[in-house]
C-alpha positions in Angstrom: -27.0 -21.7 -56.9 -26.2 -18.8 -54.4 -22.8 -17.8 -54.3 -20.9 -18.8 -50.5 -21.0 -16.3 -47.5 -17.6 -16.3 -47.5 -14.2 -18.6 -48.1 -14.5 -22.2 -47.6 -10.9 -24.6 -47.2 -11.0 -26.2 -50.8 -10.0 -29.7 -51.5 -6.2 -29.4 -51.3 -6.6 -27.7 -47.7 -5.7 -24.1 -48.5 -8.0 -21.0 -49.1 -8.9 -20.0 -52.5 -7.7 -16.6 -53.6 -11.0 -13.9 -53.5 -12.6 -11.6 -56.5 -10.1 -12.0 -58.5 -7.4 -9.7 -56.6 -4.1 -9.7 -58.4 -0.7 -9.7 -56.5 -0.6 -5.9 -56.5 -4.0 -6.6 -53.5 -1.8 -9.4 -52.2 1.4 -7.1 -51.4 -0.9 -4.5 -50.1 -2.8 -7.1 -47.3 0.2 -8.4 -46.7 1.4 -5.2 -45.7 -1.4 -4.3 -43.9 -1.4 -7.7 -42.0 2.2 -7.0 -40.8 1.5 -3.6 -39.1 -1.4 -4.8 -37.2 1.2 -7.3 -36.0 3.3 -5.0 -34.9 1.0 -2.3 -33.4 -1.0 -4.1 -31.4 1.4 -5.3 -29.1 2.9 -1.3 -28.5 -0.9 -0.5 -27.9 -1.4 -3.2 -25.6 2.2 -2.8 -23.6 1.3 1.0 -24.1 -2.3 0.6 -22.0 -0.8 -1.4 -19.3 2.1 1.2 -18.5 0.9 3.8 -16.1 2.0 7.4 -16.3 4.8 7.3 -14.5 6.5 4.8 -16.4 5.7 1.8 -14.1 3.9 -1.2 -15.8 1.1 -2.5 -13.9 -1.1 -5.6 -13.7 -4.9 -4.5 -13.4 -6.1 -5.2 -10.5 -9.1 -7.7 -10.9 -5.9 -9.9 -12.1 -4.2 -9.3 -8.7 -5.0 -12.8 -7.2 -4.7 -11.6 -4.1 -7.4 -9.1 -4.6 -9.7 -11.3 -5.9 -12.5 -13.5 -3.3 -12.0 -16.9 -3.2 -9.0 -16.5 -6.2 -7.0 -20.3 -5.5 -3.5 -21.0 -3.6 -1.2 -19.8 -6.4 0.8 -22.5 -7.3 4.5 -22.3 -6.3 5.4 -26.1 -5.7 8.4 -25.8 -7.7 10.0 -22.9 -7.0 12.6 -22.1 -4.4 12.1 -20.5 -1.6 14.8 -17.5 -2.5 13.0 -17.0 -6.0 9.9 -16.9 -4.5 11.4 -14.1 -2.6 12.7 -12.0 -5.4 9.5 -12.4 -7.8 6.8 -12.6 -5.1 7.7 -11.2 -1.4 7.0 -12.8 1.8 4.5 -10.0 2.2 2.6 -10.3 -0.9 2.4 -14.2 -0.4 1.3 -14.0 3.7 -1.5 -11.4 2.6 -2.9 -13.6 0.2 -2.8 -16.3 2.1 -4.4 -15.2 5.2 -7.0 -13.5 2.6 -7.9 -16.8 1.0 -7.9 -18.6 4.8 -9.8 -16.1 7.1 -13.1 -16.9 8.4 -16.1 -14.3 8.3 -14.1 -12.1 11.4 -10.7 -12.3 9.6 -9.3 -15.3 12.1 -7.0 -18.2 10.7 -5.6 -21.2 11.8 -1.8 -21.3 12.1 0.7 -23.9 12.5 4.4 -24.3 11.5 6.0 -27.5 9.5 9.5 -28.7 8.7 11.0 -31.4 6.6 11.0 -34.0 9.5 7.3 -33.4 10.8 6.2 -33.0 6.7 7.5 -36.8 5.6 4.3 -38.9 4.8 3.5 -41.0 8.0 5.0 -38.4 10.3 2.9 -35.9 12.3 1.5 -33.7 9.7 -0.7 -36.7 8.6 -1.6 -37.7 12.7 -2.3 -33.8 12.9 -4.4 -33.5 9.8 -6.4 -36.6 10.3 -7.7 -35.8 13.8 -9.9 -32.5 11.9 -11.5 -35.1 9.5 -12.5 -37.6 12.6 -13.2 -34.8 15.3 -16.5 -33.2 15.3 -16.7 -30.0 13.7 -13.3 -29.6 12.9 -13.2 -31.0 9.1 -14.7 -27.6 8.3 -12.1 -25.8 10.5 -9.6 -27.4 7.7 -10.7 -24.6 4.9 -9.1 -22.0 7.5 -5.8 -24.1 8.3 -2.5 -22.2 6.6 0.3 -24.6 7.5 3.6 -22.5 7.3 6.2 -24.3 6.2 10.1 -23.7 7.5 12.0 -25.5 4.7 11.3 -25.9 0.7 10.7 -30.3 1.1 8.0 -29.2 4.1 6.3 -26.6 1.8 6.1 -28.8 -1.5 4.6 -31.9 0.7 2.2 -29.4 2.4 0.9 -28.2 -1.5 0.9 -31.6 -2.0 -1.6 -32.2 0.8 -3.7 -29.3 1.7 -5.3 -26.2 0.0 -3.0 -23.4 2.0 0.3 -23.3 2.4 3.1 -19.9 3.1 6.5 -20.7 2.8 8.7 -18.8 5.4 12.7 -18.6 4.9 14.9 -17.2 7.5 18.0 -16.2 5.5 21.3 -18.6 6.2 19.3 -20.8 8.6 18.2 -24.1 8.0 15.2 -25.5 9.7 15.0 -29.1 7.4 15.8 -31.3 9.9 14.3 -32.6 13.4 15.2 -30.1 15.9 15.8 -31.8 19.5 14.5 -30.3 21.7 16.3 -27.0 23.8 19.0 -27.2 20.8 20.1 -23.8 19.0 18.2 -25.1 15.9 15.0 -26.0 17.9 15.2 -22.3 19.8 15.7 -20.6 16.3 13.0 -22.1 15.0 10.3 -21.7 18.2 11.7 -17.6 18.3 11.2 -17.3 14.3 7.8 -18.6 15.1 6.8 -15.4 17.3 8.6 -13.2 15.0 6.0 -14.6 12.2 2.7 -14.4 14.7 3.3 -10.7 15.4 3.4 -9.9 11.6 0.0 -11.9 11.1 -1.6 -9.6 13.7 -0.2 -6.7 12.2 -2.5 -7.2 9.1 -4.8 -7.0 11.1 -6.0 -10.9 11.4 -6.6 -13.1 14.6 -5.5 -16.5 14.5 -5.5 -19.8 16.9 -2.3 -21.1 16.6 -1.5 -24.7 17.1 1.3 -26.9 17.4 1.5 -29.9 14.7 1.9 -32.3 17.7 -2.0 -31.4 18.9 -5.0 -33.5 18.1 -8.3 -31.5 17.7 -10.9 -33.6 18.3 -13.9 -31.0 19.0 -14.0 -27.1 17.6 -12.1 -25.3 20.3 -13.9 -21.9 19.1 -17.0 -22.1 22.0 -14.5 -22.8 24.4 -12.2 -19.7 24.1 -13.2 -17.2 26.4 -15.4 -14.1 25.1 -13.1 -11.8 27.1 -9.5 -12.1 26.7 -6.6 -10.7 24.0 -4.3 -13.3 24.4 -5.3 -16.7 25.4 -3.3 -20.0 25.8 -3.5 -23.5 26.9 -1.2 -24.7 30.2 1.1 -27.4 31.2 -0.9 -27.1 34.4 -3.7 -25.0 34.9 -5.2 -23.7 38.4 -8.4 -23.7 37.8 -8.9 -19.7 37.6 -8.2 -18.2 34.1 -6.5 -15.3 35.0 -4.0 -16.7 37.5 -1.4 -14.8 36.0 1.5 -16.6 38.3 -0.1 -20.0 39.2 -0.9 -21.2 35.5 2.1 -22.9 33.5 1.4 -21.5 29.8 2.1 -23.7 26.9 2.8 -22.4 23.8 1.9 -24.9 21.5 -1.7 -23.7 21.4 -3.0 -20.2 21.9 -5.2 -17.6 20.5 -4.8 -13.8 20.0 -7.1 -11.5 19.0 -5.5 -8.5 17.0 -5.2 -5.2 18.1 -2.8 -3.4 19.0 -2.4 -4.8 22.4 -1.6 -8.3 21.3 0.4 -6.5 18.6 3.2 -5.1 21.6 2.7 -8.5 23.7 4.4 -10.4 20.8 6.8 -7.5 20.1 7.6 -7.6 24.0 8.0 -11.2 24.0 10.2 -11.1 21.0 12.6 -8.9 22.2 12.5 -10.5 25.6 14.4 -13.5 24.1 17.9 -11.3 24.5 17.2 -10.6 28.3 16.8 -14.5 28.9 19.0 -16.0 26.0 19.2 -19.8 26.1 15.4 -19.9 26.8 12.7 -21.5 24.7 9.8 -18.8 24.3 7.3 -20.5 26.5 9.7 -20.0 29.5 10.4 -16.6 28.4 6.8 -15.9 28.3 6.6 -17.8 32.0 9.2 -15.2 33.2 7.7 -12.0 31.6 3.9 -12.9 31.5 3.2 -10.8 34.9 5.5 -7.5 34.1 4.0 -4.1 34.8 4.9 -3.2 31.2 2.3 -6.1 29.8 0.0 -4.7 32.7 0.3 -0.7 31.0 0.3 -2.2 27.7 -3.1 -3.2 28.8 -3.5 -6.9 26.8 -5.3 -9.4 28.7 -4.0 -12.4 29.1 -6.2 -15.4 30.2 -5.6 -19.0 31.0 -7.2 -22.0 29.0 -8.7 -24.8 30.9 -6.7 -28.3 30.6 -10.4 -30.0 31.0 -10.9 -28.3 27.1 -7.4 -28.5 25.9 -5.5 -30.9 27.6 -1.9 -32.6 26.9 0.1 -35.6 27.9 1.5 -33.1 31.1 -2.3 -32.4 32.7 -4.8 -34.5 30.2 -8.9 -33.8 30.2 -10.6 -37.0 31.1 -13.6 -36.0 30.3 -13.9 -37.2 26.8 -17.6 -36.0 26.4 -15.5 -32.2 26.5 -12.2 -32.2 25.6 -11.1 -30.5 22.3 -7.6 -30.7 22.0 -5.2 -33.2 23.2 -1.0 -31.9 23.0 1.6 -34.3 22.9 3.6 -32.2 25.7 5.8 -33.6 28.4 7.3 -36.0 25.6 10.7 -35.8 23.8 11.2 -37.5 20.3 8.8 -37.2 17.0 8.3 -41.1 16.9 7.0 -41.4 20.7 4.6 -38.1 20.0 3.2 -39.7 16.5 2.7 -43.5 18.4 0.7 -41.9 21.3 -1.3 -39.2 19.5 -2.3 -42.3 17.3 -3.5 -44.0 20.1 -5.4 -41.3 20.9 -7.4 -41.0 18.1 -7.8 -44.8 18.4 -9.4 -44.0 21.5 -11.4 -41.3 20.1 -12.6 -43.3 17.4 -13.8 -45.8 19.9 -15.1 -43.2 22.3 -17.5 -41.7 19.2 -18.7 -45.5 18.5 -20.5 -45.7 21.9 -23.7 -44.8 22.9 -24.9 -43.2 26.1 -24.1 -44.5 29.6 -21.1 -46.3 27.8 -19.3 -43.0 26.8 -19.7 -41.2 30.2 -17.1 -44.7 31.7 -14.9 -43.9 28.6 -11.1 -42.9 29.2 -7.4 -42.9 27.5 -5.5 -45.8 27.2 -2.2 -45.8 28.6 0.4 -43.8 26.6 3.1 -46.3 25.4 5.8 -43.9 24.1 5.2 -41.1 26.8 4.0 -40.9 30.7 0.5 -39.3 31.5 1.0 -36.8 34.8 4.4 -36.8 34.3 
């Protein structure tokens, strides 16, 4: 019978000892066995130090370097660590990287403890992509940044992409009524953020959490235009610079460096007009001669497209967007947003004379026109 390739486990579940080999061979594998151990991880700790002394991860382990490399997971961590181990920087670059469409644009919108609770508007906000039409899609390029640690572990709880922002000895947990100093803080850190998104170099339609998209906005915003946002009222005209009431809570900017300044400008604007939310500071500064030799464009979106509770569309067959605006409280915006999408859903069920008579109901919690 042919002797075995090599050992086998025998019956009493150890390995049989080989040729023979006396304890002298033993001591001397043994020995052998032990500084393998040891070498390999100085060889291995060696190749991975570069030659200044620095050790370095290579790069095709870099998740942020990698296409398509998954949200890294960070549910559990506070936002501080995250910080120290992983900077703000690292973690908005790899985010935005994951979330860009082909032309490097993202979706953007901001989330806090109050607006994060299940049942409250983050739920209104996301269900409106998966009933609109073309907007489930629009979902894979949806980074919901998230003011406090409860908002950020219920948005990894919910949804693929998620940055947590902290603003060092401020706390943005809670609701924020409106015009308080924790409501300003948080609408001022907002603009602070957008700028650094455009200086990496990526567009982005931002939108508040209060909106309902219920058609792709993206053929609707203007071919022309660095900086375009939706109004309280609009005029008609997209570039009536003075006539149009901007609203903040939805807008789109190309990047360059143009949009780049605007933001800066805007910023910094908030200490010339303190007490001011940044949508009446933009109001007050969005026709200065330094925006005008800056040279961004700034363009006006139509209500009929992206309307709100202050100027809705009613033309159903059109609009995209619908903003709770012109309403005060989280509760009253979540009842009437859900009524609009009780509408839309009713609105999608008809068929063709039927739709063009459709219209809102009336809001229950807030005033249409008001």
């Amino acid at each position: 019978m042919a002797a075995p390739l090599g050992p086998r486990a025998n019956e009493g579940g150890g390995w049989p000892e080989q040729g023979g080999a006396g304890p002298g061979a033993r001591r001397l594998a043994t020995a052998l066995l032990f500084l393998a151990a040891v070498a390999l991880p100085c060889l291995v700790l060696y190749r991975a130090v570069a030659p200044g002394g620095v050790l370095v991860q290579p790069a095709a382990r870099l998740p942020w370097l990698q296409a398509g490399a998954p949200p890294h997971d960070d549910d559990d961590v506070d936002l501080t660590c995250m910080q120290e181990s992983d900077s703000e920087d690292v973690r908005l670059e790899r985010v935005l990287r994951a979330a860009a469409m082909a032309n490097d644009t993202v979706i953007l919108t901001t989330l806090n403890s109050a607006w994060a609770e299940p049942g409250s508007m983050v739920d209104v906000f996301l269900e409106s992509f998966r009933v609109g039409e073309h907007t489930r899609e629009l979902l894979d390029h949806l980074v919901i940044v998230s003011l406090d640690l409860a908002a950020h572990r219920r948005c990894k709880q919910i949804h693929p992409h998620c940055l947590a922002v902290a603003t060092e000895g401020v706390d943005f947990s809670g609701q924020k009524n409106f015009m308080t100093d924790g409501y300003l803080r948080m609408m001022w850190r907002r603009i602070d953020f957008l700028r650094q998104v455009l200086e990496k170099g990526y567009s982005f339609i931002f939108t508040d959490t209060d909106i309902v998209w219920l058609r792709s906005p993206l053929p609707r915003l203007y071919a022309e235009g660095d900086f375009q946002i939706a109004c309280d009222h609009f005029t008609g005209d997209p570039d009536d610079v003075l006539g149009n009431a901007p609203n903040g809570g939805f807008a789109y900017a190309r990047a360059n460096t143009e949009t780049v300044e605007l933001y800066r400008y805007w910023y910094a604007a908030r200490e010339r007009h303190p007490g001011l939310h940044d949508q009446d500071v933009l109001n007050l500064i969005k026709a200065d001669r330094y925006l005008a030799e800056v040279g961004v464009r700034i363009r006006f979106l139509s209500t009929e497209f992206f309307g709100g509770l202050c100027e809705p569309s009613r033309n159903l067959s059109a609009v995209c967007t619908m903003h709770a605006n012109c309403c005060v409280g989280l509760r009253r915006k979540i009842a009437d947003l859900t009524l609009i999408l009780h509408d839309w859903r009713s609105f999608m069920s008809l068929r063709g004379p039927d739709k063009r008579s459709a219209s809102w109901s009336v809001p229950r919690n807030c005033s249409l026109d008001k």
